[in-house]
N, C-alpha and C positions, 0 to 999 in steps of 0.2 A: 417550538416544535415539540410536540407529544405522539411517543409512540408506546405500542404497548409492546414492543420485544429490537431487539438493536441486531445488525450481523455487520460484520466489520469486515473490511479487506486486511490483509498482510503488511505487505512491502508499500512504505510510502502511510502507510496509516498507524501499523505499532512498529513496523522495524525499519529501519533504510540500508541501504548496503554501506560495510561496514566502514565510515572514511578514514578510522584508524587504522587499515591498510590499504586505503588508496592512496588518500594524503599521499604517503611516501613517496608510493611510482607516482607521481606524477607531477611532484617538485623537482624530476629531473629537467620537466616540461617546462620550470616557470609559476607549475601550480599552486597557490598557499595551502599551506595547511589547516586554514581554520576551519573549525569542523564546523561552525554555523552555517560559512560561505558552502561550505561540503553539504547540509541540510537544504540548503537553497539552488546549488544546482540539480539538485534532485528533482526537484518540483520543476524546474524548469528544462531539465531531460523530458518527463511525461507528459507536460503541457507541450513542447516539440513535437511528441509523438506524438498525442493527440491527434495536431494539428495536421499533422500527414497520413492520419487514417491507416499508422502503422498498424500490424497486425500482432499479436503476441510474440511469435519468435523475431520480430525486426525491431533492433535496438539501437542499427547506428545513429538516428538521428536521436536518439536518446543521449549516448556515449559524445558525441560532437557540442550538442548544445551542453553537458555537464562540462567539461572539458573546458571551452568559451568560459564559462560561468567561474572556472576556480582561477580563472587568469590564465591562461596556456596561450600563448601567441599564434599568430593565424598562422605563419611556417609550420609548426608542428601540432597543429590541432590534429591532421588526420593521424601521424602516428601515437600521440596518445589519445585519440578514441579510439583508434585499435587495440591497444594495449586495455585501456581500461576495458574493453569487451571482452576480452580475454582473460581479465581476471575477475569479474563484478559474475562469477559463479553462484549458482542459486543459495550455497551453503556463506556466503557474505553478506542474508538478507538476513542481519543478526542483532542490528545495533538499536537498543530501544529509544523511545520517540519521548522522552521521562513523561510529561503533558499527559502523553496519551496512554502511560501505563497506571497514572494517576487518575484521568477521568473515567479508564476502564474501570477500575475497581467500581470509584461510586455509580457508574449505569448500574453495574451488576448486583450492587445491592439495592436496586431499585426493580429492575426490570431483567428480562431473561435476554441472554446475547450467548453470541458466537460468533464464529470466525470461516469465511468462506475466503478460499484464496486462490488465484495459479502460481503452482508448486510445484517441486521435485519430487516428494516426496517426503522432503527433511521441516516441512514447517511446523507441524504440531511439536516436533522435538527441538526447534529451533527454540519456540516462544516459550516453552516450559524452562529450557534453560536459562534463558535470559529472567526469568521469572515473571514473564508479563502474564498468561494463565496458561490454561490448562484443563483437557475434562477432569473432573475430580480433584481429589485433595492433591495440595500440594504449595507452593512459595508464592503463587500468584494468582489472577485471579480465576473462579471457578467458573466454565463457559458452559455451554448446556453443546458444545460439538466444537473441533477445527476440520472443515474440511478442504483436504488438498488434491487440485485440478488429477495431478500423478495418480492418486490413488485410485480415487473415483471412476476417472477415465475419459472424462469431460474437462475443458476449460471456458472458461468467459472469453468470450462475448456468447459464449453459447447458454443462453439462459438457463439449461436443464439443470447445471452445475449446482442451483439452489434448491433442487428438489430434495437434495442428498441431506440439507440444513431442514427445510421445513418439516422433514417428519419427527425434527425433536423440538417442535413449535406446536406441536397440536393442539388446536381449538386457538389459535393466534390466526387470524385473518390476515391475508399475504402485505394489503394494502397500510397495512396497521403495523409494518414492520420494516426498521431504516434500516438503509443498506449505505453502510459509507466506505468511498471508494476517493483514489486520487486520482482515476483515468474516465477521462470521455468516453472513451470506444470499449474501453473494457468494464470498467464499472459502473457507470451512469446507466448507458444504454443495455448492456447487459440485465441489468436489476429493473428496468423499467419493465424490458419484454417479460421479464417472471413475475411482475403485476407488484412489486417490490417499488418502495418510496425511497429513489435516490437521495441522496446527500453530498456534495463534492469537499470533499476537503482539501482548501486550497489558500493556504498560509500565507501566499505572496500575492493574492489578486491575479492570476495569471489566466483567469477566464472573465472577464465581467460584463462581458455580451452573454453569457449563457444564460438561457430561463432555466436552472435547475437552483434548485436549493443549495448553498454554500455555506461553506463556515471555514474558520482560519484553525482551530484548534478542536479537538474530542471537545474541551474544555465546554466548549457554546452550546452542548446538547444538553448539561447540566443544568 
């Protein structure tokens, strides 16, 4: 797959929420602490939601399936997926994806990219800290925009949200630019309707009926 400009989602693509502070709450449950097994109930919190055509603000069946996923016993699944929804706040979508902070850089020195996401408002300041990038100079890598759903005023699945990215894509043809995303409802179909070439980033095979383009790592764009 050849494009000629990259826009990347957030949460699930360079950051995950953060499981150096879930971990904990949630070994009260049973839950382990491995943080791989913690990267994998991730993916399969979004593939849940997906599957139930949750909408942006609905996460339980997100917080339930992750929850299953870290080991939590069925007696207390519901109160630690409460718990974890209560505390998996937008400011703990912070922990880098290393993979994908490494294959970011070399797109970037190939091709033009940026970062479209739904947000609080705190993600452009999130990924500069962590040093994954950033507009301009700075620790990581340099994106040509971050834009966040909060600011703008728009979120995905509402296609407009990329209009706000393509005006610093000029003379780049919409079709001629990947959009990689970890969600059906919000990124796939989102980026499809703004004439945008999806990409599903999906580590664990947890779609392989879908006719959309897949890859398990950033790494596969390379």
């Amino acid at each position: 797959m050849s494009f000629d400009a990259y826009l990347f989602d957030a949460g699930g693509v360079l950051v995950l929420p953060d499981p150096t502070v879930l971990a904990p709450l949630l070994a009260v449950f049973g839950g382990h602490d491995d943080l791989e097994l913690h990267r994998r109930a991730h993916y399969a919190g979004m593939a849940a939601k997906s599957r139930a055509r949750a909408g942006e603000p609905e996460w339980t069946v997100y917080d339930v399936a992750y929850v299953r996923v870290v080991g939590v016993p069925d007696h207390d699944v519901e109160e630690a997926a409460d718990l974890l929804g209560s505390t998996r706040t937008a400011r703990l979508w912070r922990y880098p994806i290393a993979d994908s902070t490494t294959a970011l850089a070399t797109l970037a020195a190939q091709r033009p990219v940026g970062v479209v996401s739904n947000a609080s408002g705190q993600i452009e300041a999130a990924l500069r800290r962590a040093a994954i990038c950033q507009v301009g100079a700075g620790a990581g890598t340099r994106v040509r925009c971050v834009i966040d759903s909060h600011v703008v005023g728009i979120a995905k699945p509402d296609p407009a949200i990329f209009d706000h990215a393509l005006v610093h894509f000029e003379g780049v043809e919409r079709h001629r630019i990947a959009y990689i995303g970890d969600s059906v409802t919000m990124d796939v179909e989102s980026s499809t309707a703004a004439g945008l070439h999806p990409i599903l980033l999906d580590p664990f095979d947890d779609h392989p009926e879908l006719d959309v383009a897949r890859i398990r790592s950033l790494a596969d764009l390379l």
